[in-house]
Phi, psi and omega in degrees: 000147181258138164251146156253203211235124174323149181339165202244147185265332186221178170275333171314256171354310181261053185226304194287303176318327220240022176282329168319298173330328200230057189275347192274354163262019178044255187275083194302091169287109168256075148017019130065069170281128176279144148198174164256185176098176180291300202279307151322342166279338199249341156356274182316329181224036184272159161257116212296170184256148174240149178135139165105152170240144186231124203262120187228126186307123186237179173253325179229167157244118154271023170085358211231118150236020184293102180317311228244356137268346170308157175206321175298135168322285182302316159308355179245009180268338183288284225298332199304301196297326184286324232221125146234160203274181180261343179190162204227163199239106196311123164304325174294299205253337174066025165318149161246144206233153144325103148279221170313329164265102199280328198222159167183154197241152201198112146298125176031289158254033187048023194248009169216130181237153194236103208235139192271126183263154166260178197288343209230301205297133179266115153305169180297345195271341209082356184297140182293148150292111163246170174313296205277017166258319163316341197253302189302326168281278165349316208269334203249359178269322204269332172301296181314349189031258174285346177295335178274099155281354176264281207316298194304334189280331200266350168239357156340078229095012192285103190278345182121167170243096191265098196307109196276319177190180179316309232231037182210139146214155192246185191166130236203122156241199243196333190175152194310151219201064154293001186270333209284301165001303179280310172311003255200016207211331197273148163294359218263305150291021151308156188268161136261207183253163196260353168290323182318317171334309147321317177268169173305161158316301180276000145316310160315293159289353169252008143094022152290019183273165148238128168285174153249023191246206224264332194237162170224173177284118136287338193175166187196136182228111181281142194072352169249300191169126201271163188218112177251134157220198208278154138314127178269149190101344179332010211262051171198063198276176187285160176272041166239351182264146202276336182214157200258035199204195198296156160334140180263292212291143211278315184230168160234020218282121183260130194270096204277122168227113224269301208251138198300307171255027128262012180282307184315316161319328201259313199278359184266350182284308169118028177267021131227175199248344200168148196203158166233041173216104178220125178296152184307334189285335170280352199301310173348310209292346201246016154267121191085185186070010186090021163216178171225184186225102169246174183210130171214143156303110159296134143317148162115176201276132174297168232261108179209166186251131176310194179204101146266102201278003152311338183292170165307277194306311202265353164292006216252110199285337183311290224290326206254002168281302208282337193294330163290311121008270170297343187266132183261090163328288206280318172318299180315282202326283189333306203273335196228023170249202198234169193273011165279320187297176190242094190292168193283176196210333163201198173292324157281130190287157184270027159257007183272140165335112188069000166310161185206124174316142168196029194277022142275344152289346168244001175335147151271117175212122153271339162273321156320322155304321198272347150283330178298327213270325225258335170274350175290298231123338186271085127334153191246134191238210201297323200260020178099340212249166180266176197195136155222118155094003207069012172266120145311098203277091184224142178203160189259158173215127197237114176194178194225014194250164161345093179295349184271352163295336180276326185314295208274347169278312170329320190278300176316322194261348182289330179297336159279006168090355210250096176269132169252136161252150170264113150258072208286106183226205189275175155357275207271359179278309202292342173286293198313308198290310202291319186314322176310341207061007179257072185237179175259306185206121215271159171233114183171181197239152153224090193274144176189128173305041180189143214254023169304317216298357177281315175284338168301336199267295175263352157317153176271322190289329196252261201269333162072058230281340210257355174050051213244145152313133160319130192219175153350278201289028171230346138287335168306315172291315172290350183273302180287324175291358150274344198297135173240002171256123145012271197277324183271333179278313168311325204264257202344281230300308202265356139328287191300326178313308191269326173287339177281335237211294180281357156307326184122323186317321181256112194229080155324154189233261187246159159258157172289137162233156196268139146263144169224108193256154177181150161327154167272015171250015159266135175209147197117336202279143170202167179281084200286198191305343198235003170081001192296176175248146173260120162271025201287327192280334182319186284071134177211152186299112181312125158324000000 
């Protein structure tokens, strides 16, 4: 059985204890955030200020801002702040520490975890955080099903949660849940109020919750802006935080600004305070100068283009080989990222927990494409595009991020005969079209500080991202959501890795990294385990 280490006397001290804890991740990669400026050096020994609003830039409203529904970055930039955890995940170290959850025990097989609550922690209502609100948020994340689309993945195999006494729950699977720990760290299992519970989803996405964090829902304007403020009384920040008590800053508020340089435009005016979305060609203006820069690598499946293999085209493993093939990783960095970003290297980013280098298998060979495809069958027809059967290898990609990294692979696949067309829209229409199933290929990232998210994403057993029949590589994956050794969970992870990458399943693009640009009179903004940004910590130079 694993024990972890009781509340912490210093954040140091439960940084080293809870390495026991936390042997099923073996090597925790915290991806190594960087930054410049001013405000970054003087940061560390400024004294925070309490007070004041820090007005921060978002790109989209996904309509959601609900934790236990979110899945967009920028909504989770929201939810995160509302909600504490059973437990939180150190950024340096990647450790997992104390929260809400002081202590906790993990039988054998990882198939049962027994987690001690303290004593003192409140919802925003006054409500106790107890065992049995814990039981009632787990019971009601597994009820919501693919509406959790992270929480239902995180709980998989979920036997209940059984109330040992107020301040014990026990949480019960079905078969071993090495992942569930770290998940137990997420916003997605974030706690709410047992009222909440109660309400509809789409109540619920309209910011009618109550949390447990630093922060509560003030206003929700869709398409303008969430206004959050601190909860008073605050006094249970994580042994991943620097301090333990309310919030310093009194609001937060986010501004939905759809275009890149007028996010830029603003923060450089000074109508907002600080963005994660400043494109790489503006970032210069914002090193130095009176702003800083910080950067961390997300965890987690890298930025790539899905194959939906149901489809005609993308069942075709040549097409999903050469395509792979065919993409120059590293140009896409050079050319339109910044020289902090990473072209991908495996599926998984190399700050995720077990990652393993696999940038030999993502080599750029364009002849090596041009044989895959020409031994399939796939001719070169008059207009440059391949042709099989009286077919054009041609397909559409439907997204809503930054087009230019998909624009310079589009330039890369056409020299291999392969036309990609773009179609670049809002959110919620890219949502719409993909819920139909009639694509070739999805496109998007998914971060999280543990390397289940591989098997979540791609097993035929769980999200089955790829619409594809039980193959090999979906016992490597349900075999690593059992491993309770290390060393037997790392080998798993990079089996599947490389058999999803020489099938086609998985086509890595680039990985994401999050930036944060911001004025020098914000300080405190910091990363929390998952690259998510915390504001708990946050501060701004009294006006």
């Amino acid at each position: 059985m694993t024990t972890s280490p009781s509340r912490r006397a210093t954040r140091p001290a439960a940084a080293a204890a809870a390495l026991t804890t936390t042997a099923l991740l073996l090597t925790a990669c915290s991806g190594g955030s960087t930054g410049t400026g001013a405000a970054t050096d003087a940061a560390a020994s400024a004294e925070p200020v309490a007070g004041g609003d820090l007005r921060f830039a978002i790109t989209v409203d996904s309509r959601c801002i609900d934790p236990q529904q979110v899945g967009n970055n920028d909504a989770i930039a929201v939810a995160r702040q509302t909600v504490a955890s059973l437990t939180a995940q150190d950024p340096e170290s990647g450790e997992i520490v104390p929260w809400l959850a002081e202590s906790w025990e993990i039988d054998d097989d990882a198939s049962s975890y027994t987690f001690h609550l303290r004593d003192d922690a409140t919802y925003a209502d006054g409500t106790p955080v107890d065992a049995a609100s814990v039981k009632t948020n787990f019971d009601a994340i597994v009820a919501l099903g693919a509406t959790a689309s992270l929480g239902s993945q995180y709980l998989v195999g979920y036997e209940g949660t059984t109330v040992v006494d107020p301040l014990t729950v026990t949480v019960d699977f079905a078969a071993p849940s090495a992942q569930f720990l770290q998940a137990s760290s997420t916003f997605s299992l974030g706690l709410l109020s047992p009222a909440s519970a109660a309400l509809t989803p789409e109540e619920r996405c309209a910011g009618d919750y109550i949390g447990s964090g630093p922060f509560a829902v003030e206003s929700y304007t869709p398409d303008q802006e969430v206004v959050l403020t601190k909860v008073p009384g605050y006094a249970w920040g994580s042994a991943a935080d620097d301090h333990t008590g309310e919030a310093y800053l009194d609001t937060v508020t986010f501004q939905v600004i759809p275009e890149s340089s007028v996010r830029a435009g603003s923060l450089q005016s000074g109508q907002i305070d600080a963005t994660a979305a400043i494109a790489a060609v503006d970032q210069p203006q914002f090193d130095g100068n009176g702003f800083w820069l910080q950067q961390r690598a997300n965890p987690g499946v890298a930025y790539q283009l899905f194959p939906n293999e149901s489809s005609a085209l993308a069942s075709d493993e040549a097409v999903r080989v050469a395509i792979s093939k065919g993409i120059d990783r590293q140009q896409i960095v050079d050319t339109v990222l910044t020289e902090r970003d990473q072209a991908a290297t495996a599926v998984l980013s190399h700050s995720t927990p077990l990652y393993e280098s696999l940038a030999d298998d993502l080599a750029y060979d364009p002849d090596g494409a041009v044989e895959v495809l020409e031994d399939a069958g796939w001719e070169l027809g008059d207009d440059g595009i391949r042709e099989k059967d009286g077919r054009r290898l041609s397909t559409t990609v439907t997204f809503w991020q930054d087009p230019a990294p998909l624009e310079l692979v589009q330039q890369q696949l056409r020299q291999i005969g392969v036309d990609l067309q773009l179609q670049h829209v809002e959110i919620a229409e890219s949502t719409a079209i993909k819920a139909d199933g009639d694509f070739d290929f999805d496109y998007y990232n998914l971060t999280r500080s543990d390397p289940d998210v591989l098997r979540s994403v791609f097993s035929a057993n769980a999200r089955n991202v790829n619409k594809r029949t039980p193959s090999e590589v979906d016992d490597l994956l349900d075999r690593s959501a059992a491993a309770t050794d290390p060393a037997e969970r790392a080998e798993l992870v990079t089996q599947a890795s490389r058999l999803l990458i020489e099938q086609g399943h998985a086509i890595p693009v680039y990985e994401l990294s999050t930036t944060v640009a911001a004025a020098d009179r914000v300080h405190g903004l910091a990363f929390e385990g998952s690259s998510r940004i915390d504001f708990y910590d946050a501060w701004v130079d009294a006006s």
